[in-house]
C-alpha positions in Angstrom: 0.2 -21.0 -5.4 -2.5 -18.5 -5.2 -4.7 -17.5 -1.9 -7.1 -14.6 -1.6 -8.7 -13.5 1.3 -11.9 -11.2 1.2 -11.9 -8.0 3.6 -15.3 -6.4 4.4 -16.2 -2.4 4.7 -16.7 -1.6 8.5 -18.9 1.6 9.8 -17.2 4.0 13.0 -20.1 2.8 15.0 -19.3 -1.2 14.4 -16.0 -0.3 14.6 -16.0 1.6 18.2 -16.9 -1.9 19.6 -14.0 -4.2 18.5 -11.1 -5.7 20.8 -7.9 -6.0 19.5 -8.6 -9.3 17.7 -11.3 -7.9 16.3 -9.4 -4.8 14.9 -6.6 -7.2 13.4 -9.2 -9.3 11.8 -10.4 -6.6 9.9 -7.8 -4.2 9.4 -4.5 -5.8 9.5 -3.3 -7.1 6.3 -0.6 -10.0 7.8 0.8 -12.7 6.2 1.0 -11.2 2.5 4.5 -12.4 1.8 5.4 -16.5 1.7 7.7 -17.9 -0.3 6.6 -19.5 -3.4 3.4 -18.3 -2.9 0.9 -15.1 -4.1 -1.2 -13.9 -1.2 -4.0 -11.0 -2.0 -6.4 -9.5 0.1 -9.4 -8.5 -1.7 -10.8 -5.2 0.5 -14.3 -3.8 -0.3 -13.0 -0.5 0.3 -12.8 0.9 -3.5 -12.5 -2.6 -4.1 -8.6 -2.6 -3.6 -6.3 -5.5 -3.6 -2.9 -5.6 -1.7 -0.4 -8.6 -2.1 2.9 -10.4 -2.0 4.4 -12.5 -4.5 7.1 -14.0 -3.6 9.1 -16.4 -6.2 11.9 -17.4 -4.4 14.1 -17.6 -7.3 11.4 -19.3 -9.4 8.8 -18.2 -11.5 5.0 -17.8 -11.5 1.9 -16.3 -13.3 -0.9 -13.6 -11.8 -3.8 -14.3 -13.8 -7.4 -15.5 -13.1 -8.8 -14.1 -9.8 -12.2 -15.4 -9.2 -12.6 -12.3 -6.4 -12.5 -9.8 -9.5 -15.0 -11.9 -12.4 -13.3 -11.3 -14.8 -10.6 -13.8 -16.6 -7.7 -12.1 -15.9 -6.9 -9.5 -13.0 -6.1 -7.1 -15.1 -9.0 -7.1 -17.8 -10.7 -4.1 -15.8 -7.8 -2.8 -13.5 -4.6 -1.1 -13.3 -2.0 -2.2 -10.9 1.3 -1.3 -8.8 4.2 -3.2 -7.9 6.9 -2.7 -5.4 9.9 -4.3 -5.2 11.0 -4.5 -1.6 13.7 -7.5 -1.9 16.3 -8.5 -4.7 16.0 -7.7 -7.9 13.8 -9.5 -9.7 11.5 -9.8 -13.2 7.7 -8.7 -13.5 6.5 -9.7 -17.2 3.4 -8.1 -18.5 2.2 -7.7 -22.1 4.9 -9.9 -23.6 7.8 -7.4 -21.9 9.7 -8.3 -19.3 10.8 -5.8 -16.8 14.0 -6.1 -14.2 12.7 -3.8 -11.4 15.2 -3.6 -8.7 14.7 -2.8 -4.7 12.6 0.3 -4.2 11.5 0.6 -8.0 7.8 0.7 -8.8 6.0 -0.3 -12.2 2.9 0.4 -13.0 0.8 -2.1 -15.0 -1.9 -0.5 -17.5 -5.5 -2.1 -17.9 -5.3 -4.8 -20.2 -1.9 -5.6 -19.5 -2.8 -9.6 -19.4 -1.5 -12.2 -16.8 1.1 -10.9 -14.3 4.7 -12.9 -14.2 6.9 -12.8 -11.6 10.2 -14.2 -11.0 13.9 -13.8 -9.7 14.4 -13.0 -5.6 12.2 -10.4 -5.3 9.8 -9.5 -2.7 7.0 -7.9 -5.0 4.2 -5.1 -3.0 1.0 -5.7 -5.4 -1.6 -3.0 -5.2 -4.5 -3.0 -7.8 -7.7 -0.9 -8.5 -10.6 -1.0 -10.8 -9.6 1.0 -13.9 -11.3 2.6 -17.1 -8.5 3.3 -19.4 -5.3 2.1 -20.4 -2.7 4.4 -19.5 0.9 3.2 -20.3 2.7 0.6 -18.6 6.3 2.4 -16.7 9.1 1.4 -14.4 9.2 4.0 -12.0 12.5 4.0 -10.2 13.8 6.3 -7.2 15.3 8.4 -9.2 12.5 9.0 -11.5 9.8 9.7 -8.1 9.3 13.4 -7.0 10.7 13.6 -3.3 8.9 16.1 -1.1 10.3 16.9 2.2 8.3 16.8 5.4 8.5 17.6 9.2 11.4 17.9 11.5 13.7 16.2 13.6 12.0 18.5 16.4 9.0 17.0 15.9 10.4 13.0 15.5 8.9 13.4 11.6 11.5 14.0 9.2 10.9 12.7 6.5 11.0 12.7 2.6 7.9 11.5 0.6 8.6 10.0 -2.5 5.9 9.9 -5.1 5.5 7.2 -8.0 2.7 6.7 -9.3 1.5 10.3 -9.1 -0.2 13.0 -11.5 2.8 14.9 -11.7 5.0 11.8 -12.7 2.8 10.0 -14.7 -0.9 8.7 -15.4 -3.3 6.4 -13.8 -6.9 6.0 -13.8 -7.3 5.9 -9.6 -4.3 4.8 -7.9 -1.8 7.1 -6.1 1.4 5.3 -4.7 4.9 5.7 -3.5 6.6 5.4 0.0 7.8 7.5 2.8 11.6 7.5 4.5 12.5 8.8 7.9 15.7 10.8 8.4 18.1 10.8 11.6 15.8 9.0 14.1 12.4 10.1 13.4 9.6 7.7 13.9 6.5 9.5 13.7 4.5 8.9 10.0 1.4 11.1 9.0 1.5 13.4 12.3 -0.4 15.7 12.6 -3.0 13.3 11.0 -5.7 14.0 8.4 -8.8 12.2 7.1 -9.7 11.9 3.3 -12.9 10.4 2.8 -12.9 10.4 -0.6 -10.6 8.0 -0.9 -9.2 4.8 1.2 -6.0 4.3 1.6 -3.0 1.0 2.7 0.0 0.7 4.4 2.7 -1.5 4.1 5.8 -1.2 6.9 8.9 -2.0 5.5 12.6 -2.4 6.3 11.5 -2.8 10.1 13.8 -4.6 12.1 12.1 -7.6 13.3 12.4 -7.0 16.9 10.7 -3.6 16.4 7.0 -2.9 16.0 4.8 0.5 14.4 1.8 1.4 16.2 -0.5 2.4 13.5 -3.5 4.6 14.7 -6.7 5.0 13.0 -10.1 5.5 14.2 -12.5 8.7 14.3 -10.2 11.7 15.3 -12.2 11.0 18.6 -12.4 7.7 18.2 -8.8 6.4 17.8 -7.6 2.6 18.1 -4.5 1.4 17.6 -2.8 -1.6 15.9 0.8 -3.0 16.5 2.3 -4.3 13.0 5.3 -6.0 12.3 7.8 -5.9 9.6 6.1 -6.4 6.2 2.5 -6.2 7.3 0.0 -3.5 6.6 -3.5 -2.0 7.3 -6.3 -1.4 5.5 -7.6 2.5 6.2 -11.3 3.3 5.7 -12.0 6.8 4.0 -13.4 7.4 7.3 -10.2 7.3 9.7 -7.3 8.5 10.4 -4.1 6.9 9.6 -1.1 7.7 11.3 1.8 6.0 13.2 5.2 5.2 15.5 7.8 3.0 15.4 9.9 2.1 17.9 12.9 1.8 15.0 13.6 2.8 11.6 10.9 1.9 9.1 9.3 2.9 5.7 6.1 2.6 4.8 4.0 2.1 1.4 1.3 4.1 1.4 -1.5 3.6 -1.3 -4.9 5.4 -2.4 -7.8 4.8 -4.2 -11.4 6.6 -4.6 -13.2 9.5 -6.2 -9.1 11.5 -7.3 -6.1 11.1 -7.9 -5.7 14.5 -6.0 -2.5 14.0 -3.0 -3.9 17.6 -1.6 -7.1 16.3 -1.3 -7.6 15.7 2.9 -8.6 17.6 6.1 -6.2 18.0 8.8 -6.8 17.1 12.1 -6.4 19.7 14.9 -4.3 17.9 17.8 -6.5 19.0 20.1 -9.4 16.9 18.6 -7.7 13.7 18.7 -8.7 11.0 21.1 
């Protein structure tokens, strides 16, 4: 079974006004993984689309999604998929392709309707696209790993880059996932803006008595949302996007707009945040 759900762009100014419900509404992307079932989100922000399929040992088809006019999702768009269960099969193009926990294939323009089947827990993210680059499996092995922060500073980390320009080609999206090291909780600190390009979250491997409190906001302007275990938020070009958990975690991070350029953000002086 298929449901989409349509998020709308938000200003700072409309934004600056919301309660909690409010920021959840519009930000928080909950509820993306059910068994049986495909659940997409359709943002306005570089018209991205985040998702969970979730075959539960069956098997089902991606194809027509009326949010994208076009007759099958991928006729004008390029997609990501992370596995973050079992093993499982993504077919696309007439191949099939076994992409275990933690891999990441990328899924050209063109590519045709989407199968997915086995125990997997599949992580869709898709953008508009303008050329077929190729289809790959991306596994951990194959990802550049960059190493961040400190445990000094509760943010070591190692970044691990996918679908990148210095792995392989896309036409807009940027993907991989970040993993914390020896008690660390803090993602994205000190936190930067890039507001040529939007960006979404997915928390992972969170125990599910813990919680992440994901900031975002104007620098001076900051709100916060608590997310559980396999839910996400949606970060406007405009905010900030940074976060602490209160246990282990990884998180998904995903970016669309004008680049494909990771370097492309400005820092945010600690004493300017809010």
């Amino acid at each position: 079974m298929l449901s989409v759900t349509t998020r709308y762009a938000t200003d700072p100014e409309a934004t600056k006004a919301m309660d909690t419900a409010a920021l959840r509404e519009t930000f928080l992307a909950d509820g993306m993984f059910a068994q049986g079932e495909i659940r997409l989100i359709y943002s306005h922000y570089d018209r991205m689309i985040v998702g969970g399929a979730v075959p539960d040992g069956g098997t089902f088809v991606l194809d027509e999604v009326k949010e994208c006019g076009t007759a099958s999702i991928l006729d004008r768009r390029e997609m990501g998929i992370l596995n973050i269960g079992e093993a499982g099969t993504v077919s696309a193009d007439g191949t099939d392709h076994a992409v275990g926990k933690g891999d990441m294939l990328y899924l050209s323009m063109g590519s045709g309707p989407v199968g997915f089947s086995g125990p997997g827990r599949f992580y869709l993210v898709s953008t508009p696209a303008h050329a077929a680059h190729p289809t790959r499996l991306v596994t951990l092995d194959d990802a550049i790993s960059v190493k961040m922060g400190g445990p000094e500073t509760a943010n070591d980390r190692t970044i691990f880059q996918f679908i990148h320009p210095d792995v392989m080609p896309s036409c807009q999206l940027v993907m991989g996932y970040t993993m914390f090291h020896g008690g660390s909780v803090w993602n994205t600190m000190p936190a930067h803006i890039h507001d040529r390009r939007m960006e979404a979250y997915l928390y992972f491997d969170l125990d599910p008595a813990n919680r992440v409190f994901h900031f975002m906001g104007k620098p001076d302007e900051t709100r916060h949302i608590v997310v559980e275990n396999e839910e996400g938020v949606i970060s406007p070009p405009w905010s900030i996007h940074c976060g602490a958990g209160t246990g282990s975690y990884t998180f998904c991070w995903a970016m669309a707009g004008d680049n494909v350029d990771y370097r492309d953000l400005e820092m945010v002086a600690m004493e300017d945040l809010r």
